[in-house]
C-alpha positions as a LaTeX table, in Angstrom:
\begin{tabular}{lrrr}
\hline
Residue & $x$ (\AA) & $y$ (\AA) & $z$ (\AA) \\
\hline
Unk1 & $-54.61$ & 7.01 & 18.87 \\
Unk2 & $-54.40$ & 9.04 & 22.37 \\
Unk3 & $-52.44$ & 12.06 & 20.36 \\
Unk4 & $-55.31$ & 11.87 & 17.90 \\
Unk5 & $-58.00$ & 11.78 & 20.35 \\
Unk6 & $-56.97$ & 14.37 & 22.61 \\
Unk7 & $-55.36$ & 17.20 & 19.88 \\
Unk8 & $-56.80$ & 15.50 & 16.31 \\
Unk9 & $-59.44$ & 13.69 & 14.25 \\
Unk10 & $-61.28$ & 12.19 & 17.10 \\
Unk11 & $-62.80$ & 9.85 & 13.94 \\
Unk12 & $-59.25$ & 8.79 & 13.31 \\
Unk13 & $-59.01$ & 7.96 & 16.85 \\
Unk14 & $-62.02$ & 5.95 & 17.12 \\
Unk15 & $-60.97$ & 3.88 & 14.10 \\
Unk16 & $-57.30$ & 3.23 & 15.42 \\
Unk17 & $-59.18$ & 2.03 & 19.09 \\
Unk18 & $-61.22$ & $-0.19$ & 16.83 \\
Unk19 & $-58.26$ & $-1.65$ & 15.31 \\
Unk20 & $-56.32$ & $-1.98$ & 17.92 \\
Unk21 & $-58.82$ & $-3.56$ & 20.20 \\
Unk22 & $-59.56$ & $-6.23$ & 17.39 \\
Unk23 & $-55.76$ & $-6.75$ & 16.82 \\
Unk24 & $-55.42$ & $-7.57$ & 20.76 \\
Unk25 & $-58.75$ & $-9.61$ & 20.89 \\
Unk26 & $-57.07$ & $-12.37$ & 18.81 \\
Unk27 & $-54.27$ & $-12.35$ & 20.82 \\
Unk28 & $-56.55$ & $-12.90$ & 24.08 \\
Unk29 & $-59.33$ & $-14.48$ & 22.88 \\
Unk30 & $-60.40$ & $-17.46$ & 23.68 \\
Unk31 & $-57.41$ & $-18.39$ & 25.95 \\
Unk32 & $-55.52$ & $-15.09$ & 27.42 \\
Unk33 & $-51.59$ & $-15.98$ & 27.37 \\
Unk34 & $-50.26$ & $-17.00$ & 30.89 \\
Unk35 & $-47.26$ & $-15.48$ & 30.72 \\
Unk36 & $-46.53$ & $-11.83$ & 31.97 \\
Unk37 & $-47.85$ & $-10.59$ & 28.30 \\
Unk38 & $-51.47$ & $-11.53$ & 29.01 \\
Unk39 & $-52.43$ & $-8.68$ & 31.29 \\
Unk40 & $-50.21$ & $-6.26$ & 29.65 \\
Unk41 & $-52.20$ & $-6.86$ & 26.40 \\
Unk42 & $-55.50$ & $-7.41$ & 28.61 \\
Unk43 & $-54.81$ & $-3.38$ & 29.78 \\
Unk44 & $-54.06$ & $-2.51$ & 26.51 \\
Unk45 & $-57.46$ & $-4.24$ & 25.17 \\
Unk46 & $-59.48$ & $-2.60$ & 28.01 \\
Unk47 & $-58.37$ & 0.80 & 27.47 \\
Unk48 & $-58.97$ & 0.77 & 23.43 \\
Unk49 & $-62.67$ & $-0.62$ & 24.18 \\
Unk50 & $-63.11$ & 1.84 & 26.71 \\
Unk51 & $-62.21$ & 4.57 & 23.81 \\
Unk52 & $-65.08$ & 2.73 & 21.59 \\
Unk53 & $-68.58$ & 4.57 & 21.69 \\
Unk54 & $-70.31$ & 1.34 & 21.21 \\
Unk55 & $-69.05$ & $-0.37$ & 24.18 \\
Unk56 & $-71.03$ & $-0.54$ & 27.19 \\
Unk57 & $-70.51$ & $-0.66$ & 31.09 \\
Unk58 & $-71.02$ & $-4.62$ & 31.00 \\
Unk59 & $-68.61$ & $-5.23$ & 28.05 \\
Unk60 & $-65.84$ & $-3.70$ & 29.36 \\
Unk61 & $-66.53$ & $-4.98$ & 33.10 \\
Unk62 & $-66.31$ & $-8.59$ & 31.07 \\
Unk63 & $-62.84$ & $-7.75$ & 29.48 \\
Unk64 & $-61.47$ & $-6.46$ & 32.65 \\
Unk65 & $-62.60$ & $-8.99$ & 34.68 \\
Unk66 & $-60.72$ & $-11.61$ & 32.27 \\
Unk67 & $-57.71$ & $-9.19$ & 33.22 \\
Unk68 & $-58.27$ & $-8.91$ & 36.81 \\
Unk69 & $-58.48$ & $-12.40$ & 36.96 \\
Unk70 & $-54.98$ & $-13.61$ & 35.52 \\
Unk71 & $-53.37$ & $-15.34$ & 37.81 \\
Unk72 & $-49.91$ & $-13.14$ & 37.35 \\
Unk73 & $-52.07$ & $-9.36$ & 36.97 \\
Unk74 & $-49.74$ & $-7.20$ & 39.14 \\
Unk75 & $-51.28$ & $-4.62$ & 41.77 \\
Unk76 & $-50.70$ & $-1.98$ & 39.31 \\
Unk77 & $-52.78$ & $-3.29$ & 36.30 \\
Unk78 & $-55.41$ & $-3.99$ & 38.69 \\
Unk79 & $-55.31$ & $-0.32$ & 39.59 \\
Unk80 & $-55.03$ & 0.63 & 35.78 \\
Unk81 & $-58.40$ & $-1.55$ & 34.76 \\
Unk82 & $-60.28$ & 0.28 & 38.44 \\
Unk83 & $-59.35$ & 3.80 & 36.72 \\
Unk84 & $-60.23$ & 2.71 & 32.96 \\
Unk85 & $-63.53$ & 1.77 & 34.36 \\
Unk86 & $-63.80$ & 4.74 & 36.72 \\
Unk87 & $-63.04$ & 6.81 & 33.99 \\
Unk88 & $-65.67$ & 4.99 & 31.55 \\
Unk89 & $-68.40$ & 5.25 & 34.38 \\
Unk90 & $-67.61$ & 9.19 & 34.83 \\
Unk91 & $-68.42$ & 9.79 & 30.96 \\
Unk92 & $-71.62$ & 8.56 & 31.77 \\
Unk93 & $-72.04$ & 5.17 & 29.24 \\
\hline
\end{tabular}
């Protein structure tokens, strides 16, 4: 989907976000695993919403903050989700 976005059908792109951001949704939703998979996916999940035109500020501040939460999220995802959101806020949604 990034190769798409950045160099192809941005359409394409959009529609492979989607998928994968539904995909990881069952996987997190309602109970996020506790293992060390949970915020791996939870990045993962955050980054393809923040790809979705649709998504606001508020909806992606609610995935991450499921993320941020985890009780194993490493110093590094935490610093992943701050740029996925600093990144989302610069576009201007």
């Amino acid at each position: 989907a990034n190769y798409e976005f950045k160099y192809g059908d941005k359409v394409k792109a959009i529609e492979l976000y989607r998928g994968t951001a539904a995909m990881l949704k069952t996987y997190l939703y309602p109970n996020m695993p506790v293992g060390v998979f949970g915020p791996m996916a939870g990045v993962s999940y955050v980054r393809a919403l923040s790809m979705l035109p649709e998504i606001t500020l508020a909806e992606l501040e609610e995935a991450a903050k499921r993320v941020l939460e985890h009780k194993i999220c490493r110093d590094y995802q935490k610093a992943e989700i701050q740029n996925i959101i600093n990144s989302f806020k610069a576009k201007g949604k």
